[in-house]
PDB file of N, CA, C and O in Angstrom:
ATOM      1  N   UNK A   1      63.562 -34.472-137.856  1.00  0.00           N
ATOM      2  CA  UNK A   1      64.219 -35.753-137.886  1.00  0.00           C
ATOM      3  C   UNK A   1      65.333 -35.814-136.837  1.00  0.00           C
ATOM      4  O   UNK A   1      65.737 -36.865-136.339  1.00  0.00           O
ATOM      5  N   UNK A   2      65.845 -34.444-136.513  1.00  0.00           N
ATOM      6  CA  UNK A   2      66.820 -34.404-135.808  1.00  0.00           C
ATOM      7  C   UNK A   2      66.387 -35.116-134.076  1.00  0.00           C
ATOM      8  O   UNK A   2      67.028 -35.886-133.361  1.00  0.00           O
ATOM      9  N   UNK A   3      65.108 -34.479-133.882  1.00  0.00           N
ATOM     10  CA  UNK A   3      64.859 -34.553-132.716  1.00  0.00           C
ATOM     11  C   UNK A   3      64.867 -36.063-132.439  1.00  0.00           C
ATOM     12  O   UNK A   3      65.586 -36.555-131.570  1.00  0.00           O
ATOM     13  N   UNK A   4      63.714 -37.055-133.518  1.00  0.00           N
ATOM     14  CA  UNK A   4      63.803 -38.541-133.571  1.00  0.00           C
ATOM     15  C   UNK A   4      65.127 -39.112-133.347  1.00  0.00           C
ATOM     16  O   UNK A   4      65.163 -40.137-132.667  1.00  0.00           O
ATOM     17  N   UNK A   5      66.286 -38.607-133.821  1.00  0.00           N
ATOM     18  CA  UNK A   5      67.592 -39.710-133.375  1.00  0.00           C
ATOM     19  C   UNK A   5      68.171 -39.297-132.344  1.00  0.00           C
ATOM     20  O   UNK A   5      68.953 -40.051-131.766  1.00  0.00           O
ATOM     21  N   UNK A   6      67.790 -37.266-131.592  1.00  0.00           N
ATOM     22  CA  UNK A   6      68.446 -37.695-130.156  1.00  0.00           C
ATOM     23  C   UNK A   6      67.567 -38.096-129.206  1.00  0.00           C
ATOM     24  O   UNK A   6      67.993 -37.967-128.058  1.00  0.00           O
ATOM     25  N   UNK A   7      65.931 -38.764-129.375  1.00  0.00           N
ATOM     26  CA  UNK A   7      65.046 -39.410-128.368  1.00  0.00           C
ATOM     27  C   UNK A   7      65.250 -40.780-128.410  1.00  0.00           C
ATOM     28  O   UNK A   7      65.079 -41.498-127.425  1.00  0.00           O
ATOM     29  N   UNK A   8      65.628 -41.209-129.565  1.00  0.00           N
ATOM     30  CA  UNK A   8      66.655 -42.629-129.858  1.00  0.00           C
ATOM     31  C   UNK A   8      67.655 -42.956-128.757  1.00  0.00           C
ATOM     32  O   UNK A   8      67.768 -43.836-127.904  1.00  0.00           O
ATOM     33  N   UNK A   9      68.459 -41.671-129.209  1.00  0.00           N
ATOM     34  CA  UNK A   9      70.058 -42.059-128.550  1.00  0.00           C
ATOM     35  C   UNK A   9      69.455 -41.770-126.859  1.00  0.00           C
ATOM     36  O   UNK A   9      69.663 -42.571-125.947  1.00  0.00           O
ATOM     37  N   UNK A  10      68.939 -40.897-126.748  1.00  0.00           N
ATOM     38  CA  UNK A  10      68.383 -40.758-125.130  1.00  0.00           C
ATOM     39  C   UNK A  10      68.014 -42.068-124.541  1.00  0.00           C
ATOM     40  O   UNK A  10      68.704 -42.326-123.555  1.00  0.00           O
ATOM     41  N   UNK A  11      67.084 -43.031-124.862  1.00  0.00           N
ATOM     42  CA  UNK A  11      66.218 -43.753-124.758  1.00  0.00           C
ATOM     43  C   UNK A  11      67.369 -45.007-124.855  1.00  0.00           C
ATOM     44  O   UNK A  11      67.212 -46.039-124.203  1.00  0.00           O
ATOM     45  N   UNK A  12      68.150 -44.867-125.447  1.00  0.00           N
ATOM     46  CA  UNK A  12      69.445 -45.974-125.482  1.00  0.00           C
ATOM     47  C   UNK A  12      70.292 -45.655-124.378  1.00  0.00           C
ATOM     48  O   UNK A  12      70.725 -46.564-123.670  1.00  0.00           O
ATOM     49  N   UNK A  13      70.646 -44.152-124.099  1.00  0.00           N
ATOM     50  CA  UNK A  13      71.387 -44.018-123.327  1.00  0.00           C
ATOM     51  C   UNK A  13      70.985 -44.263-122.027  1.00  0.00           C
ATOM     52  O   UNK A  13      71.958 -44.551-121.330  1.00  0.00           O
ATOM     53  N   UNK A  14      69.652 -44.263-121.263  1.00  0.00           N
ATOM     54  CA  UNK A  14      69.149 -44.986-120.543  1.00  0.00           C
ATOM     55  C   UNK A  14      69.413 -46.090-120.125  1.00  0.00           C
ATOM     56  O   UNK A  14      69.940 -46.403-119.057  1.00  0.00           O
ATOM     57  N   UNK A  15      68.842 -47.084-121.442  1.00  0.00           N
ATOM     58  CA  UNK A  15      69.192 -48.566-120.816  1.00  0.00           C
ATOM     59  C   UNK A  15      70.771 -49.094-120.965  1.00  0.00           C
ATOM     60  O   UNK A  15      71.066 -50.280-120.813  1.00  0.00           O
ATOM     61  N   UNK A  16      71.584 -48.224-121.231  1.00  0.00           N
ATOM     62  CA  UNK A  16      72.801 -48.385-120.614  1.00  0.00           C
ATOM     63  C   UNK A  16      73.148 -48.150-119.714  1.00  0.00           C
ATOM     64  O   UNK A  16      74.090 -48.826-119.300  1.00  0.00           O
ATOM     65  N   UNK A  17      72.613 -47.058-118.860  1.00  0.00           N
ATOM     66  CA  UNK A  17      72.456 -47.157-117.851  1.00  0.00           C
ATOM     67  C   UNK A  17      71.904 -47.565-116.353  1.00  0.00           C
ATOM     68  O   UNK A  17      72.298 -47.590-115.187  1.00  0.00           O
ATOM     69  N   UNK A  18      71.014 -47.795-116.953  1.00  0.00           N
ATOM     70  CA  UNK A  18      69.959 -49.136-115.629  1.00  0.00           C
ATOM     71  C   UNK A  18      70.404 -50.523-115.674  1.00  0.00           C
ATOM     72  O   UNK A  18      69.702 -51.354-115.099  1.00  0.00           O
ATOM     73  N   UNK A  19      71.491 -50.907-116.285  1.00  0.00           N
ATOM     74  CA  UNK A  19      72.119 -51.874-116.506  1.00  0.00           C
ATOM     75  C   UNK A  19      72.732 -52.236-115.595  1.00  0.00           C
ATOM     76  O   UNK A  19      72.219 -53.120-114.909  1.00  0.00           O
ATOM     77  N   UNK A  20      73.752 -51.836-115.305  1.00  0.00           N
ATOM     78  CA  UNK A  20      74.916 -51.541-114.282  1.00  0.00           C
ATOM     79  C   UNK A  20      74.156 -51.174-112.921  1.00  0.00           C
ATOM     80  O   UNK A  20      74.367 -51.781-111.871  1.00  0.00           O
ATOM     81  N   UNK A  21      73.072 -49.907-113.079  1.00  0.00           N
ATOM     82  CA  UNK A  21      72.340 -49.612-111.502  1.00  0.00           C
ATOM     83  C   UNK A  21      71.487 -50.788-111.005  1.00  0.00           C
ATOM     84  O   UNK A  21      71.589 -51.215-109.855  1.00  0.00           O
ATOM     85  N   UNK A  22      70.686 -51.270-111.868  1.00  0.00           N
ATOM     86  CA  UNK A  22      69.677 -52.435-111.528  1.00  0.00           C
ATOM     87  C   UNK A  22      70.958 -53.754-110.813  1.00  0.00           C
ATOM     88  O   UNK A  22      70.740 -54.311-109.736  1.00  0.00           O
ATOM     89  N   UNK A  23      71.781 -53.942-111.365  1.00  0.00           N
ATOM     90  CA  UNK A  23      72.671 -55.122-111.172  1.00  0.00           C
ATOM     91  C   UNK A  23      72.942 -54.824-109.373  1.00  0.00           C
ATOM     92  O   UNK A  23      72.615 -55.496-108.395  1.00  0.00           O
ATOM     93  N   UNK A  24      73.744 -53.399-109.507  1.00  0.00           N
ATOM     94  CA  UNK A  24      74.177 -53.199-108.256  1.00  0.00           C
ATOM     95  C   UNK A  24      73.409 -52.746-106.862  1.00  0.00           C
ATOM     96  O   UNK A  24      73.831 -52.674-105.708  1.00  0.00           O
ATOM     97  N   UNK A  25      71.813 -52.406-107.564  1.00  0.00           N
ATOM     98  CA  UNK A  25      70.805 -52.385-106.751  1.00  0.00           C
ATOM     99  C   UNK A  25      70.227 -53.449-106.208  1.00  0.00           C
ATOM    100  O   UNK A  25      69.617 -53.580-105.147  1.00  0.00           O
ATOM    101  N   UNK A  26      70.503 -54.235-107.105  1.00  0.00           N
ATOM    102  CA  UNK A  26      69.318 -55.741-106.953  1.00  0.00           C
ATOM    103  C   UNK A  26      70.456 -56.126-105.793  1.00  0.00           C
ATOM    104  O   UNK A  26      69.950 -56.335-104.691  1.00  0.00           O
ATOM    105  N   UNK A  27      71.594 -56.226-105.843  1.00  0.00           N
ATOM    106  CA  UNK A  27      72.617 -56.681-104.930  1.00  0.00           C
ATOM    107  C   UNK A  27      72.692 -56.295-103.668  1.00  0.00           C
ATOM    108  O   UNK A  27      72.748 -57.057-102.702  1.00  0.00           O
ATOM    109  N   UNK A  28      72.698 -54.439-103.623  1.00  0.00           N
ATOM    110  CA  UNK A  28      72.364 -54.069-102.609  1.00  0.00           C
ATOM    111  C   UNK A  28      71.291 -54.338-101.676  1.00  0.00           C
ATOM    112  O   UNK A  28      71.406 -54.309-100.451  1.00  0.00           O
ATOM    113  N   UNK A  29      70.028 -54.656-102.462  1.00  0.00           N
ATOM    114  CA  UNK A  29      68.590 -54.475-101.946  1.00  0.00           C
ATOM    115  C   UNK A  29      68.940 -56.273-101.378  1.00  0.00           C
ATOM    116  O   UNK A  29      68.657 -56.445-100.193  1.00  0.00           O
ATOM    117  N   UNK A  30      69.424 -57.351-102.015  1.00  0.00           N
ATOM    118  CA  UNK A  30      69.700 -58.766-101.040  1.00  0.00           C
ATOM    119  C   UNK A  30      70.691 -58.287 -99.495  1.00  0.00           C
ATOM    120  O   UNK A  30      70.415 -58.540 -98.322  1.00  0.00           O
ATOM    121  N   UNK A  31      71.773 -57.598-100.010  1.00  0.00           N
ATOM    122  CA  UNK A  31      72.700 -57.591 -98.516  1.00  0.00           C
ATOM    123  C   UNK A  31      71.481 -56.530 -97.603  1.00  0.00           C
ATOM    124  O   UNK A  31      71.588 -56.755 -96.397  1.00  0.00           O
ATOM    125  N   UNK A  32      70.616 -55.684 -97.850  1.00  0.00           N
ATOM    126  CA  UNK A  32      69.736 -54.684 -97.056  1.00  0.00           C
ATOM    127  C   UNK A  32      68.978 -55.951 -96.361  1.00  0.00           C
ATOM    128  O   UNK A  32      69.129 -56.130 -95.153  1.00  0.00           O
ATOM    129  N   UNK A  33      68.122 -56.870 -97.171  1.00  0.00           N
ATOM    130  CA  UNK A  33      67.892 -57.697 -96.529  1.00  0.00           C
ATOM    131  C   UNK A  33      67.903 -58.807 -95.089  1.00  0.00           C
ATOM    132  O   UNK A  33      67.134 -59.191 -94.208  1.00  0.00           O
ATOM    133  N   UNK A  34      69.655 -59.041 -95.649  1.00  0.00           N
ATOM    134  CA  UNK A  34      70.339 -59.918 -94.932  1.00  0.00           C
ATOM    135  C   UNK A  34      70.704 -59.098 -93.815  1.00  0.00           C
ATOM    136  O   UNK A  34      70.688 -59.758 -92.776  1.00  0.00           O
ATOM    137  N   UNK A  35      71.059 -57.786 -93.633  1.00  0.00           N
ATOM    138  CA  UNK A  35      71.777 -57.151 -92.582  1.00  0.00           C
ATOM    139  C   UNK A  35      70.355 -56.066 -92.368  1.00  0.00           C
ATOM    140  O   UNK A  35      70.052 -55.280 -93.266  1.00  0.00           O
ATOM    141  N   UNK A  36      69.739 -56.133 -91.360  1.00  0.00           N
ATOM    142  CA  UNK A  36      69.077 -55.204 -91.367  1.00  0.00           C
ATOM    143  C   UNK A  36      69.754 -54.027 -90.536  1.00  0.00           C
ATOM    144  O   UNK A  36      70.735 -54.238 -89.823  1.00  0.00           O
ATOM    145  N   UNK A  37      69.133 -52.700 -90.683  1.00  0.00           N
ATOM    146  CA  UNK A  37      69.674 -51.731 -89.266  1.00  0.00           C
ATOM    147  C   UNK A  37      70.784 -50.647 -90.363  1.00  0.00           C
ATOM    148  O   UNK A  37      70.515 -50.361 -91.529  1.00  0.00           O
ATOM    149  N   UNK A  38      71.997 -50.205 -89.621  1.00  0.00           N
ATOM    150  CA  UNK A  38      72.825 -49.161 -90.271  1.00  0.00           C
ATOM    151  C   UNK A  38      73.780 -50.026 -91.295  1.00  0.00           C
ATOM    152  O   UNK A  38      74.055 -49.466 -92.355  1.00  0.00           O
ATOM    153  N   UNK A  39      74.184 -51.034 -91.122  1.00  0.00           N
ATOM    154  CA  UNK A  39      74.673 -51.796 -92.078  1.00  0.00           C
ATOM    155  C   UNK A  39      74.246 -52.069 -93.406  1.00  0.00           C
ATOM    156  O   UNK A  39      74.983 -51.712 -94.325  1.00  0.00           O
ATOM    157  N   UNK A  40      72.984 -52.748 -93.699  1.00  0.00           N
ATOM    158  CA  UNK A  40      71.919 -53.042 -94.382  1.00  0.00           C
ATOM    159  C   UNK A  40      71.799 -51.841 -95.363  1.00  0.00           C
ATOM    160  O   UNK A  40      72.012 -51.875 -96.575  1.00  0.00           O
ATOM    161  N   UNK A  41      71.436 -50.828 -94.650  1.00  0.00           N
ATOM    162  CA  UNK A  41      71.239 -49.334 -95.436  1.00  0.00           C
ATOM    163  C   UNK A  41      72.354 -48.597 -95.935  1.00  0.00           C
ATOM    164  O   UNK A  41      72.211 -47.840 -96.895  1.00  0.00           O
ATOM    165  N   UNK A  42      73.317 -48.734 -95.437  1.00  0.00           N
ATOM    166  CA  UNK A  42      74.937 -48.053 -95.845  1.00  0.00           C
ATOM    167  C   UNK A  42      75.378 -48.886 -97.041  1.00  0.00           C
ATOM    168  O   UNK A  42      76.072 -48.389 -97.928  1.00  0.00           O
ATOM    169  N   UNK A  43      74.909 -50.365 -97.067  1.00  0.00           N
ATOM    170  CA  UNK A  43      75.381 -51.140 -98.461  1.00  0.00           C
ATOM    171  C   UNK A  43      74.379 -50.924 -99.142  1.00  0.00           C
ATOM    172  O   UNK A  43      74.360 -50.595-100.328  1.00  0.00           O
ATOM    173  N   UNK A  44      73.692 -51.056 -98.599  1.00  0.00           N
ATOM    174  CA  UNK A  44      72.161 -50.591-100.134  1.00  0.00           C
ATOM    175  C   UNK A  44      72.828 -49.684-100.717  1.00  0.00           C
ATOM    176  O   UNK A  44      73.370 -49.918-101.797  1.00  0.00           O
ATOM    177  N   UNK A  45      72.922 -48.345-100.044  1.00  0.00           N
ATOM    178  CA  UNK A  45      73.016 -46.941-100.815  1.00  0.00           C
ATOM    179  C   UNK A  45      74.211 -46.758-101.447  1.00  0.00           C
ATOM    180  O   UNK A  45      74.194 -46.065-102.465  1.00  0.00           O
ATOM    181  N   UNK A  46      75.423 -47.302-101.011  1.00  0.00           N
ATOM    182  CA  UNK A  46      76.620 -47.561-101.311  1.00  0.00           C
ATOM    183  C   UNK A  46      76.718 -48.332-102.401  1.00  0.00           C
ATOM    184  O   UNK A  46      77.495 -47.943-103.273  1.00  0.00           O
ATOM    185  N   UNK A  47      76.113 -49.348-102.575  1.00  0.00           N
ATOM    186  CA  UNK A  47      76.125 -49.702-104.132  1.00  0.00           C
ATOM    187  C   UNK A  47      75.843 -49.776-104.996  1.00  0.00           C
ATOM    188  O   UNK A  47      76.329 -50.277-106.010  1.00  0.00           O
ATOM    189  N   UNK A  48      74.260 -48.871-104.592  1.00  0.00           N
ATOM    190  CA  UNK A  48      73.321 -48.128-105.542  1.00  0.00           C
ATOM    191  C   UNK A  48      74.055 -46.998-105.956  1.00  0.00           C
ATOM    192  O   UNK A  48      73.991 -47.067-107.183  1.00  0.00           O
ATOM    193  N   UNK A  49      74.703 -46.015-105.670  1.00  0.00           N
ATOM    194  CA  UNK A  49      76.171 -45.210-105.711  1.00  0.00           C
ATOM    195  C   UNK A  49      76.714 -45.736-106.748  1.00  0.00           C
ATOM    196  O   UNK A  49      76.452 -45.266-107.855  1.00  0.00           O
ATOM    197  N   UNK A  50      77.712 -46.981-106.585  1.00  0.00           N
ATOM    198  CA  UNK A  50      78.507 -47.645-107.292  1.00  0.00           C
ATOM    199  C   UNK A  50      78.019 -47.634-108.578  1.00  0.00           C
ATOM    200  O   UNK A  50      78.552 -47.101-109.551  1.00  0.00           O
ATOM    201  N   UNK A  51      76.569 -48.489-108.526  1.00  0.00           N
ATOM    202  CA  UNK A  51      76.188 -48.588-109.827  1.00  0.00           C
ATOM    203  C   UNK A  51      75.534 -47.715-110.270  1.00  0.00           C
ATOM    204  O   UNK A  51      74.903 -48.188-111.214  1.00  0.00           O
ATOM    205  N   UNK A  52      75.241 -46.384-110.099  1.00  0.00           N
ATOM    206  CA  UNK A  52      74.792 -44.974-110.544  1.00  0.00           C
ATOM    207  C   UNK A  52      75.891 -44.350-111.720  1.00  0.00           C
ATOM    208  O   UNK A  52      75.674 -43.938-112.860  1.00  0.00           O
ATOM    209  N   UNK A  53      77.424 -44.488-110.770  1.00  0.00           N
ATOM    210  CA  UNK A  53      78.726 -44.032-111.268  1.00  0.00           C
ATOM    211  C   UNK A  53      78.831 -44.551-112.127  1.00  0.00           C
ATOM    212  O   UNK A  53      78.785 -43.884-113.160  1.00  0.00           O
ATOM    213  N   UNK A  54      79.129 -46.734-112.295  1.00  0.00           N
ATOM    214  CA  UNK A  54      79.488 -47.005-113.858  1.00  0.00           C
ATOM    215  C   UNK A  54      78.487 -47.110-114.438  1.00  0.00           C
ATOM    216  O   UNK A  54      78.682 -47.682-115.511  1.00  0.00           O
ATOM    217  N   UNK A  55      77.050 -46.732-114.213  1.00  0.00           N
ATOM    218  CA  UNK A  55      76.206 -46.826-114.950  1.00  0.00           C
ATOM    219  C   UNK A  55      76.688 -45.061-116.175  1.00  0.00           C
ATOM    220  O   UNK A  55      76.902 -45.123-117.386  1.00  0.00           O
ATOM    221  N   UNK A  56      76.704 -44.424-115.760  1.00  0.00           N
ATOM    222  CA  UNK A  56      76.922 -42.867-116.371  1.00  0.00           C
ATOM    223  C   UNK A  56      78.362 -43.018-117.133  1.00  0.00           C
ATOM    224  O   UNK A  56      78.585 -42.365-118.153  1.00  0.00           O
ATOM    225  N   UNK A  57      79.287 -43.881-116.600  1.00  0.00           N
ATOM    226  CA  UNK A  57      80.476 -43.812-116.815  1.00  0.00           C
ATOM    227  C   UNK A  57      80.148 -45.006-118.296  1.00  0.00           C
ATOM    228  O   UNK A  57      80.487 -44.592-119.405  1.00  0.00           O
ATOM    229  N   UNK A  58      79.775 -45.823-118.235  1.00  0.00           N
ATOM    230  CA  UNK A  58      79.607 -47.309-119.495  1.00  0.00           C
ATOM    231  C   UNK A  58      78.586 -46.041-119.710  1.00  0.00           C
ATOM    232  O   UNK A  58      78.998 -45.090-119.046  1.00  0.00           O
ATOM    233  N   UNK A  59      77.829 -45.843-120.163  1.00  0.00           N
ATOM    234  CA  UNK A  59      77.092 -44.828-121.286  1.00  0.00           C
ATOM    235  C   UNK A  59      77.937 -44.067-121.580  1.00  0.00           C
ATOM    236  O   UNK A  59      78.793 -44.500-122.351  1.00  0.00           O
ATOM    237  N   UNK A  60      78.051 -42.737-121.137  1.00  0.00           N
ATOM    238  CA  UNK A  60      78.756 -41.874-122.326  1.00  0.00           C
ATOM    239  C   UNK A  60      80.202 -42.763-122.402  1.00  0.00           C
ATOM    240  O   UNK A  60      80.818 -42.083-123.223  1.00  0.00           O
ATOM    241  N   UNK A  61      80.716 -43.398-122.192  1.00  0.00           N
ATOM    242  CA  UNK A  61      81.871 -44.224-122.756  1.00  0.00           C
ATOM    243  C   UNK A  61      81.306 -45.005-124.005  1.00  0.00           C
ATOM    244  O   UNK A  61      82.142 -45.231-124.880  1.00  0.00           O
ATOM    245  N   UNK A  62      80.283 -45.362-124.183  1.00  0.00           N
ATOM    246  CA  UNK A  62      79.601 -45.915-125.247  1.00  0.00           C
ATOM    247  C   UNK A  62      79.365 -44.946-126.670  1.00  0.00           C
ATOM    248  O   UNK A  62      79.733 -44.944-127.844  1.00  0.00           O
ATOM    249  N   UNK A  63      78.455 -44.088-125.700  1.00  0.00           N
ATOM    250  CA  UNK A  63      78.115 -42.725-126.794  1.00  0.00           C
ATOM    251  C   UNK A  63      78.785 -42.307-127.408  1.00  0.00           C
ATOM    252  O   UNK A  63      78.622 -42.092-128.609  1.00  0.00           O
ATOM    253  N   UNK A  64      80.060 -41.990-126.539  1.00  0.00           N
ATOM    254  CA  UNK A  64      81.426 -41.458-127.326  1.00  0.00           C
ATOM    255  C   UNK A  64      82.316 -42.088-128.705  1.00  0.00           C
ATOM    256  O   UNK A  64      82.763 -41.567-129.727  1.00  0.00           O
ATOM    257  N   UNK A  65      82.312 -43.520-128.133  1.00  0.00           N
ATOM    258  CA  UNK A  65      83.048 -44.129-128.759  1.00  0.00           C
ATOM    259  C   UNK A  65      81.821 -44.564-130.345  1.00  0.00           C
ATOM    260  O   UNK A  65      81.734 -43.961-131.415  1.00  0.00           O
ATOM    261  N   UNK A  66      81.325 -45.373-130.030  1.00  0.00           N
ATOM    262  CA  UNK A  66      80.200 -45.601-131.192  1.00  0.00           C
ATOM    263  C   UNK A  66      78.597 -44.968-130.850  1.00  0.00           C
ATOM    264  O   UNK A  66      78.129 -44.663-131.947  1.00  0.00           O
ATOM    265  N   UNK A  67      78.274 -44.868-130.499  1.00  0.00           N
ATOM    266  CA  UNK A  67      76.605 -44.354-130.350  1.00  0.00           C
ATOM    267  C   UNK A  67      75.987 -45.578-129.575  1.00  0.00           C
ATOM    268  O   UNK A  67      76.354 -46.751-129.638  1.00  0.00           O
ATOM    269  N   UNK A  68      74.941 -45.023-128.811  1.00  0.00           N
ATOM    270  CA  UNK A  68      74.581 -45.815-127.709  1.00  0.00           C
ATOM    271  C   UNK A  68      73.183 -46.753-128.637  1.00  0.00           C
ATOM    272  O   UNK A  68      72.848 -47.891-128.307  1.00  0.00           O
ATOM    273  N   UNK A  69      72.651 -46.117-129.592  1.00  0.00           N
ATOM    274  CA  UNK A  69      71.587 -46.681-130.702  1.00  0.00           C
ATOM    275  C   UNK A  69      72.188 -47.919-131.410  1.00  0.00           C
ATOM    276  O   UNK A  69      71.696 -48.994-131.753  1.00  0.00           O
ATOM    277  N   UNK A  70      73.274 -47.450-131.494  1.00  0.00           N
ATOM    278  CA  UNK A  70      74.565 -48.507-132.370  1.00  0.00           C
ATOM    279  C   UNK A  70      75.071 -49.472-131.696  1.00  0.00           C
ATOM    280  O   UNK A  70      75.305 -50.622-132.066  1.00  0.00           O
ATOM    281  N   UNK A  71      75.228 -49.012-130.755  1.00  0.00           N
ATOM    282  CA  UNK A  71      75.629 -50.124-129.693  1.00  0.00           C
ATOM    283  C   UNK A  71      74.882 -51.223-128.858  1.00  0.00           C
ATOM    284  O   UNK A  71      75.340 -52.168-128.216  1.00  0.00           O
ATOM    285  N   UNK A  72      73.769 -50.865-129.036  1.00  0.00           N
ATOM    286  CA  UNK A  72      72.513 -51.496-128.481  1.00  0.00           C
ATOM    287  C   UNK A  72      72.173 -52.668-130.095  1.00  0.00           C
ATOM    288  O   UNK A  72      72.097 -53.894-130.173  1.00  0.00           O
ATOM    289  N   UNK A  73      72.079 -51.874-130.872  1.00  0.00           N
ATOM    290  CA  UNK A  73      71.941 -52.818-132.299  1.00  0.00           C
ATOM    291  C   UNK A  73      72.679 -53.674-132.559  1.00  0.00           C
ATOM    292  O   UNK A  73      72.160 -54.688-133.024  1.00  0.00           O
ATOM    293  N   UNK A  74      74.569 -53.656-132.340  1.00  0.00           N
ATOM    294  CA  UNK A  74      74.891 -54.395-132.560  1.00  0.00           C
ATOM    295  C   UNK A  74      74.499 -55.285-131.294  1.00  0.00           C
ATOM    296  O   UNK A  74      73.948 -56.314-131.684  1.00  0.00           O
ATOM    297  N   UNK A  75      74.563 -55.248-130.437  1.00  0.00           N
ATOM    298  CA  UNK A  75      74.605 -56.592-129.854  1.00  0.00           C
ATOM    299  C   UNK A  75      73.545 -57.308-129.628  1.00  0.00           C
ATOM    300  O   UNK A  75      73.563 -58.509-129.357  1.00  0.00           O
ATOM    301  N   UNK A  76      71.953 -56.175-129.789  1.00  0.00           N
ATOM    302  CA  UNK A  76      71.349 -57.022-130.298  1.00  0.00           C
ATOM    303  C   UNK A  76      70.603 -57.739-132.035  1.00  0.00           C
ATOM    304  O   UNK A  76      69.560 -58.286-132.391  1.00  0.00           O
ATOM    305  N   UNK A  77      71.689 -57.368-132.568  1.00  0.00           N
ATOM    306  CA  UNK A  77      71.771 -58.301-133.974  1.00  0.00           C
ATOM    307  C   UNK A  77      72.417 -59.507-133.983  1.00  0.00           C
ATOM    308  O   UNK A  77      73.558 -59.573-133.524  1.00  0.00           O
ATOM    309  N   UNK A  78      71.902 -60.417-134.408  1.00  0.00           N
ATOM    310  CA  UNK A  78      72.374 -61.871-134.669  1.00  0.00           C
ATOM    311  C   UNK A  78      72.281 -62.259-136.090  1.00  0.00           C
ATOM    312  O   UNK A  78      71.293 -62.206-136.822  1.00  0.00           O
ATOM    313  N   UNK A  79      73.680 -62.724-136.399  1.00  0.00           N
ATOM    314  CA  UNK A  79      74.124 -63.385-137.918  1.00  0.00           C
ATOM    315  C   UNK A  79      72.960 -64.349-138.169  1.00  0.00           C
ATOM    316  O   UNK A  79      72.694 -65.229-137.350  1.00  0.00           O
ATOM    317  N   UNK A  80      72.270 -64.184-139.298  1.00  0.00           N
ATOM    318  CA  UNK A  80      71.540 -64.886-140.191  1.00  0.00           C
ATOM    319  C   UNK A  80      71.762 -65.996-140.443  1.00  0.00           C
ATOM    320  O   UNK A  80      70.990 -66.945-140.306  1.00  0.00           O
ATOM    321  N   UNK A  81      73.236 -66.011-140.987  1.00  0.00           N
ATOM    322  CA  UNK A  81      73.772 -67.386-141.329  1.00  0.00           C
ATOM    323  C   UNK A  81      74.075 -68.451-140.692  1.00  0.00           C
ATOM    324  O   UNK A  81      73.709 -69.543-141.128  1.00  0.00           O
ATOM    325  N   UNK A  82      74.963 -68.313-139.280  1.00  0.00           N
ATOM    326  CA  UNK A  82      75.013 -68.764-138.242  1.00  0.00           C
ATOM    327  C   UNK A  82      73.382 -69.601-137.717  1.00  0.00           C
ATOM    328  O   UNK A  82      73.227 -70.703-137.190  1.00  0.00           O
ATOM    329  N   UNK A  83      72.646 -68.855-138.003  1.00  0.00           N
ATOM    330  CA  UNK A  83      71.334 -69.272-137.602  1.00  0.00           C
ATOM    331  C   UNK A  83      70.987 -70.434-138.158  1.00  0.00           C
ATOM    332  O   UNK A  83      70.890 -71.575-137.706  1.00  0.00           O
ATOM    333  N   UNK A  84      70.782 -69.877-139.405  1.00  0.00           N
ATOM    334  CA  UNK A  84      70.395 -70.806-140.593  1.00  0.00           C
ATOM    335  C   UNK A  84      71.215 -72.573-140.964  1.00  0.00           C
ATOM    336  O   UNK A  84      70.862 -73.647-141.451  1.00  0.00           O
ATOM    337  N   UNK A  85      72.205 -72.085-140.487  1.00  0.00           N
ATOM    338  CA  UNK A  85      73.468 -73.111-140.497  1.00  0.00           C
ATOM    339  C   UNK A  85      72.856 -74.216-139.325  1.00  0.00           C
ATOM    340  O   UNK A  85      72.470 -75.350-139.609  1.00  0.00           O
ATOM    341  N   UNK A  86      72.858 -73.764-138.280  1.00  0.00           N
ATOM    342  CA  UNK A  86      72.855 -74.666-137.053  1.00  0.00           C
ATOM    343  C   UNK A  86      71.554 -75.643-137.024  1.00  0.00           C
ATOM    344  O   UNK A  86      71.399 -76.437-136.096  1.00  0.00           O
TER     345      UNK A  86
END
C-alpha cells in the first residue's frame, strides 16, 4: 500500500511540475520563433531553465507543506453546494 501512495504523490509531483515548465516553455518556444539565430535559442533555453527551477521549487514547496496528492485534490474539488445553489 505503501508503494501506491508514493506513485500517487510521484505522479502529482510531476504535474506540479510541468506546470510552471510547460508555461515557460511554451513562451520560450514563441520568442525562439520570433527571433531566430543565437537570440531565439538563448531565450528558449533560458526560460526553459527558469521554468525547470520554479517548477522543482512550487513542488517540493507543495509536498512539504501539504502533500502534492492533497494539493492537487483540493483544488481540484468543487463545493457541492455552491453548485447546487447557482
Amino acid at each position: 500500500m505503501r508503494f501506491l501512495e508514493n506513485l500517487i504523490e510521484f505522479f502529482s509531483w510531476c504535474w506540479i511540475f510541468l506546470c510552471p515548465t510547460a508555461i515557460f516553455g511554451f513562451i520560450g518556444f514563441v520568442i525562439y520563433h520570433n527571433y531566430k539565430g543565437n537570440v531565439g535559442i538563448v531565450s528558449f533555453m533560458g526560460l526553459l531553465v527558469i521554468g525547470i527551477v520554479s517548477g522543482i521549487y512550487f513542488a517540493e514547496r507543495i509536498r512539504r507543506s501539504v502533500g502534492c496528492a492533497m494539493f492537487l485534490t483540493r483544488v481540484s474539488w468543487s463545493d457541492s453546494k455552491k453548485d447546487q445553489n447557482s
